[in-house]
C-alpha positions, 0 to 999 in steps of 0.5 A: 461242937457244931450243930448240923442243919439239913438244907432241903433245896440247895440247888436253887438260887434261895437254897444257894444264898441260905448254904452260904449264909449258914457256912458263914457261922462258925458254929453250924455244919451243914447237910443238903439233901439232893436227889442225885450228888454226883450230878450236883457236885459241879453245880455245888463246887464253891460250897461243897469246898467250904465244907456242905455234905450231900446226901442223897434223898427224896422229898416224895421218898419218906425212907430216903430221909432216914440219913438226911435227918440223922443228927440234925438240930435243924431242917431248913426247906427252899423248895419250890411251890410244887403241890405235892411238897406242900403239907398243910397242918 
């Protein structure tokens, strides 16, 4: 059975090289958390037709993130340095 693995930031060129690297296992399904999917889907083409689910949902938006995490074993962030994503602690 897979494992999911939410990837937070998958429309950068990082988050891009991580998906790929993840869908490369056999053993890992993976999630992406996007802001917007439908705007997303020409960009995410290649990986989406290896399998990525999109779900919609904001960083800054806490109960949008109810269904991005829902069934994970992993969260992985490739998210930009913007302040008001960064929690320190």
């Amino acid at each position: 059975m897979k494992q999911h693995v939410l990837l937070v930031g998958i429309t950068g060129m990082l988050g891009q090289k991580i998906a790929g690297a993840l869908l490369d296992r056999s053993d890992l399904a993976v999630r992406a958390l996007v802001r917007n999917s439908a705007a997303r889907r020409t960009d995410l083409a290649p990986l989406l037709a290896r399998g990525v689910e999109l779900v919609e949902g904001d960083l800054l938006t806490p109960a949008s993130l109810d269904a991005a995490v829902a069934g994970v074993s992993a969260v992985i962030s490739a998210v930009g340095n913007q302040d008001e994503l960064i929690y320190t602690g």
